[in-house]
N, C-alpha and C positions, 0 to 999 in steps of 0.2 A: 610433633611431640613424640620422643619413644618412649616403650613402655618396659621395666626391666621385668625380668623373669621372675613369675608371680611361683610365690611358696604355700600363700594362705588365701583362701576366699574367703568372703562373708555367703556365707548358707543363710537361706530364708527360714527359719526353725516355724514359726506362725504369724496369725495376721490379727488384726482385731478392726472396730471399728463400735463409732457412736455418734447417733442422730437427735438431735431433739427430738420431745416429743409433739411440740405446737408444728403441725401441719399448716407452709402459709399458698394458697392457692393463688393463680394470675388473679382472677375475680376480685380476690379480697386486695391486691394492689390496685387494681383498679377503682376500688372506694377515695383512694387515696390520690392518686395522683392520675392525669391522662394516659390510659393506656388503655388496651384490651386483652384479653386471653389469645384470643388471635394473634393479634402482635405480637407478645412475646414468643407463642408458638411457631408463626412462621419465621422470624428474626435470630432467635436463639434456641427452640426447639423445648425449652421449659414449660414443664404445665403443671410443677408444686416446690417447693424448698422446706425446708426446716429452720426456725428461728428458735435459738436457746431462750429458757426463762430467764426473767429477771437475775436470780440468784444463781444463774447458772454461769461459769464463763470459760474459758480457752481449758483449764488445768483440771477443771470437771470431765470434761468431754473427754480429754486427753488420757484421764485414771481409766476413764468407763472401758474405751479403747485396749488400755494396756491388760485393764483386770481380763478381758475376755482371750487377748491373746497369750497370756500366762496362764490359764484356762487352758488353751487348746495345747500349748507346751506341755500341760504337767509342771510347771515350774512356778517356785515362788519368787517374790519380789527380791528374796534376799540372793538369786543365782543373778541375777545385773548386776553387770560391771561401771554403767555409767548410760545415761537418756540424753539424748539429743531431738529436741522437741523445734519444729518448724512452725513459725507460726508471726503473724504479721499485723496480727490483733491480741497482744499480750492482754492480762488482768490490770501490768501497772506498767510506768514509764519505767519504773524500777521495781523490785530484780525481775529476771524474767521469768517466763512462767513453768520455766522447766521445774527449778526448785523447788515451784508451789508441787507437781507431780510427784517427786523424790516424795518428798513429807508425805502425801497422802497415800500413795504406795507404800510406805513403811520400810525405804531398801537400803538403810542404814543411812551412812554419810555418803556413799558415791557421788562422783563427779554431775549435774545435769546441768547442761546449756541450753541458750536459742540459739537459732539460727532464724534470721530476718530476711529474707529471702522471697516472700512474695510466694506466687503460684508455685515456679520451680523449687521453693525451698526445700520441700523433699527429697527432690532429687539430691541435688548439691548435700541432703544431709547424707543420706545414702552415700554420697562419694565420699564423705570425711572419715563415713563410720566402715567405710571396706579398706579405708587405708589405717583406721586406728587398729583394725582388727590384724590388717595386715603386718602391722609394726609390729605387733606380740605384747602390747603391754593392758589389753584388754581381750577378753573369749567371747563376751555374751554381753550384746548391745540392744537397746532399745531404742527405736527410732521412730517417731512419731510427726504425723503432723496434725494441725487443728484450729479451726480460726470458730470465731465469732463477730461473722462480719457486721449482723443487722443493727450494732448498737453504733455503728459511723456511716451507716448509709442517710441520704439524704434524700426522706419520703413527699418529696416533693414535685410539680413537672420539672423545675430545673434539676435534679436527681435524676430523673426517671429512668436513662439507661444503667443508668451503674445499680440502682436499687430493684429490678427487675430479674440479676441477674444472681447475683449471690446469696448465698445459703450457708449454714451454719453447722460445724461438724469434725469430726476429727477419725482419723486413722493412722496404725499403727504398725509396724514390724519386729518382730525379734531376730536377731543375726547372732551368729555363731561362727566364729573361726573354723575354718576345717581345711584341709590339705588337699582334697581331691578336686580339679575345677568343675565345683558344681555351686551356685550362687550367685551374686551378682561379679559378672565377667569383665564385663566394660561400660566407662563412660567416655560421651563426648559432651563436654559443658563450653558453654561461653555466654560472652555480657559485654553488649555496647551501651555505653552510659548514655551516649549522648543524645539517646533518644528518652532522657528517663523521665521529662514532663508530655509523654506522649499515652503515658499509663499511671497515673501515680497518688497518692493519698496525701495534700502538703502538711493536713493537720495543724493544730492552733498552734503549733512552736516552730510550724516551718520559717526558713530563714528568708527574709524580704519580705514577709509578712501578708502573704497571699490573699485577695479580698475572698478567695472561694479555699476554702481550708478542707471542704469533701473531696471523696477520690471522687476522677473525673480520667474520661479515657478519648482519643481521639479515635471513635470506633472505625471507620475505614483504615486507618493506617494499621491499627493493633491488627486488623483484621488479615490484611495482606503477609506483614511482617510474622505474623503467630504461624499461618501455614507454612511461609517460605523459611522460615526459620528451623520450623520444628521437623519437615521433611530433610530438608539438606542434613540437617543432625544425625537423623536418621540415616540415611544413606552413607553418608560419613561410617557412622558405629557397625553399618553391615560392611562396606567395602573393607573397612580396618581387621573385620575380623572373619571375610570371606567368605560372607554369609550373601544368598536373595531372599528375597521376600517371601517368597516359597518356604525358602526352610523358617520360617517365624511361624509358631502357631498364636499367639496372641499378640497384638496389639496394642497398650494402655495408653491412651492420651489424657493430657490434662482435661478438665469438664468443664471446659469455658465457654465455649458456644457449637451446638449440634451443625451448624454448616462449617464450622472449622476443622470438625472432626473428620464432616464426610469428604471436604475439600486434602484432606490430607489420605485419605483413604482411597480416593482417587488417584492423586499425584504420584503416590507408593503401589498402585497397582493390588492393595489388597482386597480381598473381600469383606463384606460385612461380618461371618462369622469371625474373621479376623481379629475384627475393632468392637469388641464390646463395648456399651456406653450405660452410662442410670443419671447423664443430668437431666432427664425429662422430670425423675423426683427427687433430685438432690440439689440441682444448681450447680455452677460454682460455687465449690468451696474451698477453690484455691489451693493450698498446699498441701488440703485434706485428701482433694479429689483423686488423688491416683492411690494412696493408701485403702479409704473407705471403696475405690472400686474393687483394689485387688483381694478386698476379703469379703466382699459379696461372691467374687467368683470362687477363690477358696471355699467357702460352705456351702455354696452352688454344685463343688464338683468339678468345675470348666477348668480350673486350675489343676492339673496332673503331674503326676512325677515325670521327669523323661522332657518336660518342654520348654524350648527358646521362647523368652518374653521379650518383646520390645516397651521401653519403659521412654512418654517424649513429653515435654511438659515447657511452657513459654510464661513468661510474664513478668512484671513490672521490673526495669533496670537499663534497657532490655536485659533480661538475661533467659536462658534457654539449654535444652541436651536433650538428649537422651541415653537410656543404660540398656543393656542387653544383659537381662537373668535368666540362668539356667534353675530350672528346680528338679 
């Protein structure tokens, strides 16, 4: 694929991020279905998550998100040019839950969409929104992602891997047009379908009429194909743009499982300090998960002006990348 000669970057302007506030412990899953704390911890590396209230859902979490990173801007809702909200647990089958955001941020009539996308949804939205920004017919984007997984998991033993895993939660970024390469610099995306009931949610309106309508995962294969995937990506987006591993100061992978992580941390030769992680108290939250990480490190500090990020992220489609940001 070539790439033409880039005019405009999307600039990282700020971050935000929003957790429930129900605290849900292995312990307390373990009331519920076969498992252990131990289990989960040696297996996945989790020892709490976040489950939205009742009254709470995807477009809540998503304002709380945006309100904080408009916050860190200085900016109000009315300086958006248009929201692009990832997320794979909307509020309704219809419309999606971007618009529900628009209205509650107050940012006139601008354009807001989803993007269906699954774990990587982020990413992929990231790529739409460095090319709308590159096109010129938008400056200042919002781009979020945010699920509410616990109201379709199924707390049951037949469940038990997929509802062990996932967490509840949303984060966010604001982008900005700017001329100097400073931003996000490069993607490598891709999606093989045809492994898409290997990962996947079929839902009561799935077609052929599925007697199991919960998501459901073939975890050894996810498992293999997440590291092999999201490492080649990786090296792919550093080869392309003449970069080692060396020159990366951070790491962000999607927060799907802590041996995935360290398995690809390995394979890439980097350090621990490298690859930051928080699903020990997040979970998966899928398309949230590399937003809500990148703004804990933002108000942590760890995030610097001056530094190459690696941004990798896999899940359901397959689909997969990663992006390399300068900030």
């Amino acid at each position: 694929m070539t790439h033409p000669q880039r005019t405009h970057f999307a600039r990282l302007i700020a971050t935000g991020s929003a957790l429930p506030e129900r605290v849900v412990s292995n312990e307390e899953l373990a009331t519920q279905f076969a498992t252990s704390d131990k289990w989960i911890r040696d297996k996945i590396g989790i020892f709490e998550r976040r489950y939205a209230a009742d009254n709470q859902g995807v477009s809540d979490l998503a304002t709380q998100a945006a309100q904080k990173a408009l916050a860190q801007a200085a900016m109000s809702a009315t300086d958006l040019d248009a929201i692009i909200l990832a997320t794979a647990t909307p509020e309704y089958s219809a419309p999606g839950s971007g618009v529900l955001v628009q209205n509650k941020l107050g940012c006139r009539t601008i354009p807001a969409f989803d993007v269906h996308n699954t774990s990587p949804g982020f990413l992929f939205s990231l790529d739409l929104a460095d090319g709308l920004l590159q096109s010129g017919r938008y400056q200042t984007l919002l781009v979020i992602g945010a699920e509410v997984h616990s109201r379709v998991l199924d707390f049951s033993d037949a469940g038990r891997m997929m509802s062990v895993i996932f967490g509840d939660g949303a984060g966010c970024v604001i982008l900005q047009s700017h001329p100097a390469p400073i931003g996000l610099i490069d993607f490598v995306l891709h999606s093989d379908g045809q492994h898409f009931n290997k990962l996947w949610h079929p839902g009561k309106e799935a077609f052929g009429s599925p007697k199991d309508t919960t998501p459901q995962m073939d975890g050894r294969f996810v498992f293999e194909n997440a590291v092999n995937c999201m490492t080649t990506a990786v090296q792919e987006l550093l080869t392309r743009n003449k970069l080692k591993t060396d020159d990366i100061d951070l790491a962000l992978s999607h927060q799907a499982n802590l041996r995935i992580i360290k398995a690809i941390q390995t394979q890439l030769q980097l350090t621990e300090a490298q690859v930051p992680h928080n699903i020990e108290r997040v979970g998966n939250t899928s398309s949230a998960s590399i937003p809500i990480l990148m703004d804990e490190l933002m108000r942590a500090g760890t995030i610097k002006p001056g530094m190459q990020i690696v941004l990798m992220s896999f899940g359901s489609g397959f689909s997969w990348g990663a992006a390399l940001l300068r900030t």
